[in-house]
C-alpha positions as CSV (number, residue, x, y, z in Angstrom):
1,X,117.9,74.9,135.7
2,X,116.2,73.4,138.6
3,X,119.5,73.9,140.7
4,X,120.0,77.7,139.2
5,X,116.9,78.4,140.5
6,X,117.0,76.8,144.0
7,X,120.4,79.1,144.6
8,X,118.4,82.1,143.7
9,X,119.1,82.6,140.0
10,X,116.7,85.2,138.5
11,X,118.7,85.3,134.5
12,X,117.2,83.9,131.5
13,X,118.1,80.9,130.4
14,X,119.6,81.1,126.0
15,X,118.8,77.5,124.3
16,X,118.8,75.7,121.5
17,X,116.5,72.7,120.1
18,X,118.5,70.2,122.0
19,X,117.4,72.2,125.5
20,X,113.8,71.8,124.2
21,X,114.1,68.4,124.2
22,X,113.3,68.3,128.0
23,X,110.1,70.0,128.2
24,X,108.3,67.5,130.3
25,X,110.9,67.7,132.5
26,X,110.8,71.6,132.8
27,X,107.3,70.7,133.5
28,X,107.4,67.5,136.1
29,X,109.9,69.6,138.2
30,X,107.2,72.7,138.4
31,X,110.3,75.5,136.6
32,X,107.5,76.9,133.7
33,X,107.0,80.1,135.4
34,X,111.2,80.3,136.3
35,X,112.3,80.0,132.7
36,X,109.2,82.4,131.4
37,X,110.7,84.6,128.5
38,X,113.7,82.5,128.1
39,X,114.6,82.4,124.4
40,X,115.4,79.4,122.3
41,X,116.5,79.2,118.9
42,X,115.2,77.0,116.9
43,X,116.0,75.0,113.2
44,X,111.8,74.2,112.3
45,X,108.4,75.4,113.4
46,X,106.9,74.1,116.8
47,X,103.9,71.7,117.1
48,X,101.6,74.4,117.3
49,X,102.3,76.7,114.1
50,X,101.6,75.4,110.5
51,X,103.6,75.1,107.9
52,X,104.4,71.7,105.3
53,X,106.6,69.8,107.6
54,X,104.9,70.8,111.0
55,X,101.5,70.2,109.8
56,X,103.0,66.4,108.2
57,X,104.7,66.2,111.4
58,X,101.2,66.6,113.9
59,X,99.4,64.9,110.8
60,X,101.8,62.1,111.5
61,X,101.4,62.1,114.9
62,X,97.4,62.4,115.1
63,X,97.5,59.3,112.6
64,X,100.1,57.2,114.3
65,X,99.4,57.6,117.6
66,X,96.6,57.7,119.8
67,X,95.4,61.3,121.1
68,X,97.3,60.5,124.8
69,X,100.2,59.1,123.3
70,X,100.5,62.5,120.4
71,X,100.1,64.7,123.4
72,X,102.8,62.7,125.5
73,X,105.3,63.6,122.0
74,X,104.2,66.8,122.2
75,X,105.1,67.4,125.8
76,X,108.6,65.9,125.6
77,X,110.0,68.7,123.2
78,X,111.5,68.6,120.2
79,X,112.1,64.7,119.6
80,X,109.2,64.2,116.9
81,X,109.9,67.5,115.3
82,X,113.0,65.7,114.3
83,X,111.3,64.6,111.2
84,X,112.2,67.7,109.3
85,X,115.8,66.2,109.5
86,X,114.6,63.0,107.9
87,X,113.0,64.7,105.5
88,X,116.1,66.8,104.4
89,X,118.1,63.9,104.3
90,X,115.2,61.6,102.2
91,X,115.5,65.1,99.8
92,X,119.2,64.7,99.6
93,X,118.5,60.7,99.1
94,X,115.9,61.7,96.4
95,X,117.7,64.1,94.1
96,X,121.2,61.6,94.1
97,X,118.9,59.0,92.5
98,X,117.6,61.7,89.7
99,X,120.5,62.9,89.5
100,X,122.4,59.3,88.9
101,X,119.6,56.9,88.5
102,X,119.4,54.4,91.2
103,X,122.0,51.6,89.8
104,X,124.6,54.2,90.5
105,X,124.0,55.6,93.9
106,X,126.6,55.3,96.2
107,X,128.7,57.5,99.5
108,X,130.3,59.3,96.0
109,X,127.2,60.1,94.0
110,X,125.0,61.1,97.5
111,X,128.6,63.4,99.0
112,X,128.0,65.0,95.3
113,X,125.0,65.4,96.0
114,X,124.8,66.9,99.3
115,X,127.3,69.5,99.0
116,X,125.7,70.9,95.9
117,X,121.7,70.1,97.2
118,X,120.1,73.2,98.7
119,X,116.6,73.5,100.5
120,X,113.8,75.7,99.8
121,X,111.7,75.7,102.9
122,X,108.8,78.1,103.3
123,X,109.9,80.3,100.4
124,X,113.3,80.8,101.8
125,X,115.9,79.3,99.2
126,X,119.2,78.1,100.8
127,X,117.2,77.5,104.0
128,X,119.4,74.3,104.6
129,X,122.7,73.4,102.2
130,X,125.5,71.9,102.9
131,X,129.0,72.4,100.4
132,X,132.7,71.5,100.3
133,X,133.6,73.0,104.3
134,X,130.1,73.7,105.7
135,X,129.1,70.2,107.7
136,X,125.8,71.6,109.0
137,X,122.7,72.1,106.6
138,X,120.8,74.7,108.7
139,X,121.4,78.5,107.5
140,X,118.3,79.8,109.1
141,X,116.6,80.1,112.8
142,X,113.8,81.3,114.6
143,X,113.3,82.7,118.1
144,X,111.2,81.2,120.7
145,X,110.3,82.3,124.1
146,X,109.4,80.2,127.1
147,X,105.7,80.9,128.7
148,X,105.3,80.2,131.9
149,X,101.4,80.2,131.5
150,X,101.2,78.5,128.6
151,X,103.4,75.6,129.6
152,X,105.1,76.1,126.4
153,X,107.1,77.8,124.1
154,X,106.0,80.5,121.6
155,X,107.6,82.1,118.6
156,X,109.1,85.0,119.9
157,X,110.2,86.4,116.4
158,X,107.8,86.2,113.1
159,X,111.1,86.1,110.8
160,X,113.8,83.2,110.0
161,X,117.1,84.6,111.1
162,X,120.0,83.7,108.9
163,X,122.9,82.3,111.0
164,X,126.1,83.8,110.5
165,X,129.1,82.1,110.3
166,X,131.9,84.3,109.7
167,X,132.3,88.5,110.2
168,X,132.4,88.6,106.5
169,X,129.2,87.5,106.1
């Protein structure tokens, strides 16, 4: 980014969670106001919406951590947000041992499992799922913008966005 910018690059940049991973960095190298409006798409909520696993995740982090330390997570992107994978796979973990009881839980029982274990997440059903050929549980995004003034990245679009996979979709 830093070098895009340097040759004169004016574009936008398009990124994903793994991008956002890097916002101190964005910030320590002064680029806030040259990626202003760039999108990002994004698997869960950012630290400062609500919603059950954002507000466990800065519930977490205000309990855990001191208030310099929680701000320090917050500042380096999406690595604490992270939890909403845990969580998916402690679901997955959950429902193979009340499914099988835990004396028979095993790779077999949790595969069975997880390609027949769906997600509801904020009233969306079939918000993550994985079956026999699909190896990624997310099915729905959001849209975030870059703000320069803000130091921080907004949601850009109200509405999950399902991912689509194939034309026929």
């Amino acid at each position: 980014m830093r070098d895009f910018v340097a040759a004169g690059g004016t574009a936008k940049f398009l990124g994903t969670d793994p991008a956002l991973a890097f916002t101190r960095e964005i910030g320590n190298m002064g680029l806030w106001d040259d990626i202003d409006g760039s999108l990002f798409l994004r698997s869960s909520r950012w630290y400062s919406e609500t919603g059950e696993i954002i507000d466990l995740t800065n519930k977490l982090l205000n309990e855990k951590h001191s208030a310099s330390e929680g701000a320090a997570f917050r500042e380096q992107g999406c690595t604490y947000i992270s939890i909403k994978n845990l969580y998916i796979m402690l679901d997955i973990i959950r429902e193979t041992v009340e499914r099988y009881g835990a004396e028979n839980f095993s790779s077999e029982t949790l595969y069975e499992t997880a390609t027949s274990w769906e997600f509801e997440y904020e009233g969306i059903p079939d918000f993550n799922s994985f079956d026999e050929e699909k190896r990624i549980a997310q099915n729905y995004y959001a849209v975030y913008a870059a703000d320069g003034a803000k130091k921080d990245i907004v949601r850009a679009h109200e509405d999950w966005l399902l991912q689509v996979t194939s034309p026929w979709q």
